[in-house]
C-alpha positions in Angstrom: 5.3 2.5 -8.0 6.9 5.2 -10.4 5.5 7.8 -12.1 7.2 8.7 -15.1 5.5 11.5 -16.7 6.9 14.1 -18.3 11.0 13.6 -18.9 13.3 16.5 -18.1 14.2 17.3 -21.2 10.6 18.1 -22.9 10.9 21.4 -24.4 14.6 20.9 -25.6 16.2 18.8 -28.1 19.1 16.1 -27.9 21.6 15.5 -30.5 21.0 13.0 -32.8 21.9 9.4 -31.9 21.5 9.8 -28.0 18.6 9.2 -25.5 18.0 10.6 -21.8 19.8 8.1 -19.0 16.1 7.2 -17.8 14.7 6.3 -21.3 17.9 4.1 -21.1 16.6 3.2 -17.8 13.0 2.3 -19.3 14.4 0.4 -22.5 16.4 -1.9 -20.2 13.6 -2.2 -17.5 11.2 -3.6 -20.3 13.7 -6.0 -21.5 14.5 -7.2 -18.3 10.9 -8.1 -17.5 9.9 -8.6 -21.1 8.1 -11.7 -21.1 6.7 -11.4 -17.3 3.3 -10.4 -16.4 2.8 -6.8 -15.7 3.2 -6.7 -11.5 0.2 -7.3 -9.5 0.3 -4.0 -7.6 0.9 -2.1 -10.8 -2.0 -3.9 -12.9 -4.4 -2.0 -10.1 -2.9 1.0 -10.2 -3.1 1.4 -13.9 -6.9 0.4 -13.4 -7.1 3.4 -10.8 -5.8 5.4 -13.6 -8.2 4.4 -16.1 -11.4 4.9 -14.3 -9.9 8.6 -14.0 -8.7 9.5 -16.9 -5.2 9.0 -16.7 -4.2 7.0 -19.2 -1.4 8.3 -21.7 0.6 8.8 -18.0 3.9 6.0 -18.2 4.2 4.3 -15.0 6.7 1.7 -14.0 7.1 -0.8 -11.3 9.3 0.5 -8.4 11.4 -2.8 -8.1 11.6 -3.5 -11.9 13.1 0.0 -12.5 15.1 0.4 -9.4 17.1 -2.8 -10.8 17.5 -1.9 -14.3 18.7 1.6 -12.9 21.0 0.0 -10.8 22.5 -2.0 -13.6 22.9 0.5 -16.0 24.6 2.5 -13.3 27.0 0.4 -12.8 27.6 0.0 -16.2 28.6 3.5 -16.0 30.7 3.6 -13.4 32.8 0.7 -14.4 32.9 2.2 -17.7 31.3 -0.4 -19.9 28.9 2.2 -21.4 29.5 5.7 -21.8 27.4 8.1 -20.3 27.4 12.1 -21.6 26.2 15.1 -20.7 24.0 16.9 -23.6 24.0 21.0 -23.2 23.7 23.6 -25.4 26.7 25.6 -27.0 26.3 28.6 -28.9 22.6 27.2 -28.9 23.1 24.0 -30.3 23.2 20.7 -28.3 26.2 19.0 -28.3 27.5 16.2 -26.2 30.6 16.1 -23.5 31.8 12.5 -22.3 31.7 12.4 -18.4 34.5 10.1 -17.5 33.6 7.0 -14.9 35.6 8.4 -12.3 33.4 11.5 -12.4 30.4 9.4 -12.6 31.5 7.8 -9.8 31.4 10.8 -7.5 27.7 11.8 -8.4 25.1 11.2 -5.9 22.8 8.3 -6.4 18.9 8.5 -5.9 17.4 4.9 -5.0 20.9 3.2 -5.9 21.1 4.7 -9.7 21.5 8.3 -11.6 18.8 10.3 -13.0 18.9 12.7 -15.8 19.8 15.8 -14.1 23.3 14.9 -12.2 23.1 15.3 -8.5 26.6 16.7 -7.7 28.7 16.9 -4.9 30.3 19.2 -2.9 32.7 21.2 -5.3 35.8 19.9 -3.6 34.7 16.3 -4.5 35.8 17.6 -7.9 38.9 18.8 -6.9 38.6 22.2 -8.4 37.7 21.7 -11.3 34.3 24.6 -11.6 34.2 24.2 -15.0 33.4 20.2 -15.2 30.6 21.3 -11.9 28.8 23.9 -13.5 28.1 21.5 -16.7 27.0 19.1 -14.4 24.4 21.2 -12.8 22.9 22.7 -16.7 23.0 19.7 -18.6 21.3 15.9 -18.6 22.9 12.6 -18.5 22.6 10.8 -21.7 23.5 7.5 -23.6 24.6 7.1 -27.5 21.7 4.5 -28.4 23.7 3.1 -30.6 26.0 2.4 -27.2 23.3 1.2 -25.5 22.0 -1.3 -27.9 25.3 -3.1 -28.3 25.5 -3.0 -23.8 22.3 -4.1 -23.9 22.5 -6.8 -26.7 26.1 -8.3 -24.3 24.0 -8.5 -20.8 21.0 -10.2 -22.7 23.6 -12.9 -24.2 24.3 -13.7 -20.4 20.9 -15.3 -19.6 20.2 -13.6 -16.6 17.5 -11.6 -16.9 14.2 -12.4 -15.2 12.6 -12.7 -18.4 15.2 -15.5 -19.7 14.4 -17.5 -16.5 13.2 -20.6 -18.1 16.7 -20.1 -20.1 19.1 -19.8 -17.6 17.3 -23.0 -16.1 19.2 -25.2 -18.6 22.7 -24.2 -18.7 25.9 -25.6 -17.0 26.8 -26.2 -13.7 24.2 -27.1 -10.6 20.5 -27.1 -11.1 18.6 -24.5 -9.1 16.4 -25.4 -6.2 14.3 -22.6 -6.9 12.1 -24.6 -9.2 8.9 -24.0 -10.6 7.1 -26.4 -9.1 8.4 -24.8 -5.6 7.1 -21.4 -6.6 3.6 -22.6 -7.2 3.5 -24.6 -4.0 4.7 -21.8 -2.7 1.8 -19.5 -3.9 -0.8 -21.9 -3.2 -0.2 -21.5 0.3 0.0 -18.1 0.3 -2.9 -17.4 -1.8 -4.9 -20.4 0.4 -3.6 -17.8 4.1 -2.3 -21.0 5.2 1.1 -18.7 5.0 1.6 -15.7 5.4 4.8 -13.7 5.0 4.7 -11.8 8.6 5.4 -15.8 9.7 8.8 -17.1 9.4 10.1 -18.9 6.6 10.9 -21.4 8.7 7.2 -22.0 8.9 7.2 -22.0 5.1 9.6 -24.3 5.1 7.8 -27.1 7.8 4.3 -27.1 5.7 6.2 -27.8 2.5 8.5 -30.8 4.2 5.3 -31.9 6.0 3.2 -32.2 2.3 5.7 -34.7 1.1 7.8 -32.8 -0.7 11.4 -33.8 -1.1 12.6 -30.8 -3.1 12.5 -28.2 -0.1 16.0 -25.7 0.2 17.1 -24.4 2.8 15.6 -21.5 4.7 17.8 -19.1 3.1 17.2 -20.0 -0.7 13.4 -19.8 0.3 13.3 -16.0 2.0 15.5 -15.6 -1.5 13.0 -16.6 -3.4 10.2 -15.3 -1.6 12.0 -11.9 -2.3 12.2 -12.6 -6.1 9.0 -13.6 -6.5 7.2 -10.3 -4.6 9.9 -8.5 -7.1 8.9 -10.1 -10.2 5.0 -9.9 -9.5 4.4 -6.9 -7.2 2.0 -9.5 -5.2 1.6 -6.9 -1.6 1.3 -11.4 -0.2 5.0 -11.6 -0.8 6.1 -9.0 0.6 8.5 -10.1 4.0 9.1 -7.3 6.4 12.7 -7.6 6.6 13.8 -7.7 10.9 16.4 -5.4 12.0 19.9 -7.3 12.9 20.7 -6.9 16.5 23.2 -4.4 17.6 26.4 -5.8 18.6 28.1 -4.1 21.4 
């Protein structure tokens, strides 16, 4: 679960025209999912929020945002949407272009950027103290008109969870991960006659065993398994993944 709370920049103002890399982050997140139900896990935490109070607080599904943070981040590092860095000069705020192969050297938190840069060591910048030390007083930001126009290109792909019934019905082999499977799927989860601490090679014998002649392989189901406990926060779904063995 993510709290999102009060954005780093409250208190100061962005130039016209741009938004803060997490709003990015948020816009993205809700078009992702747009269309899916709001995750298990965070309808009950909103419902803890309510009965105290807390209900003009934003909060965000870990998984949801952790992947649209992800994308957009590497949006930016292969340079497919510019990211800037808003500061003030001579106390306006004005905005510098931070070029992919700097963006490339920041630190990542959970696999994407936040709005304050997390620099490295000032060697990783080879010398240059000038390009480090607006790094550490400004915030990574986005031209929204940028963003739309990114945004408007990955949603023409079709591969967005929320265009899942879409992407069902274009070229090339059919998907085994049907929706028929995911409700057998559920049934037996929701029924305990599985449970995801078994192996989904377990999974996989009760569905051949009810006559089903659809059934993947054991990889494609602990795939979907995983996509379905991202999509719907369901705690049920959630596999404990095993630790490989250490090869000598």
């Amino acid at each position: 679960m993510n709290a999102l709370g009060q954005n780093a920049m409250e208190g100061c103002q962005l130039p016209s025209g741009y938004i803060l890399f997490s709003e990015a982050i948020h816009r993205l997140e809700m078009s992702m999912w747009g269309n899916r139900p709001r995750a298990i896990s965070l309808q009950q935490f909103k419902q803890e929020l309510k009965k105290h109070g807390e209900q003009k607080l934003r909060v965000g599904f870990g998984p949801w945002r952790q992947r649209a943070g992800r994308c957009l981040t590497q949006a930016a590092v292969k340079g497919t949407l510019a990211v800037y860095l808003a500061h003030q000069e001579e106390g306006s705020p004005i905005c510098t272009l931070v070029p992919p192969s700097v963006v490339k050297r920041l630190i990542l938190s959970r696999g994407y950027l936040r709005d304050r840069a997390i620099r490295p060591s000032l060697k990783a910048f080879k010398g240059d103290e000038a390009l480090f030390k607006l790094l550490g007083a400004g915030l990574l930001v986005v031209a929204e008109s940028e963003f739309c126009q990114w945004k408007e290109a990955e949603y023409n792909k079709g591969r967005w969870p929320s265009q899942r019934s879409r992407s069902k019905h274009g070229e090339g082999r059919p998907t085994k991960q049907t929706e028929s499977l995911r409700n057998a799927v559920l049934a037996r989860v929701h029924d305990g006659v599985w449970r995801s601490t078994q192996s989904i090679n377990s999974l996989r014998r009760l569905l051949i065993d009810s006559g089903r002649d659809d059934v993947p392989s054991a990889d494609t189901l602990a795939r979907l398994i995983d996509k379905m406990h991202e999509e719907t926060g369901d705690s049920d779904l959630r596999r404990v993944k095993r630790a490989g063995r250490a090869t000598k």
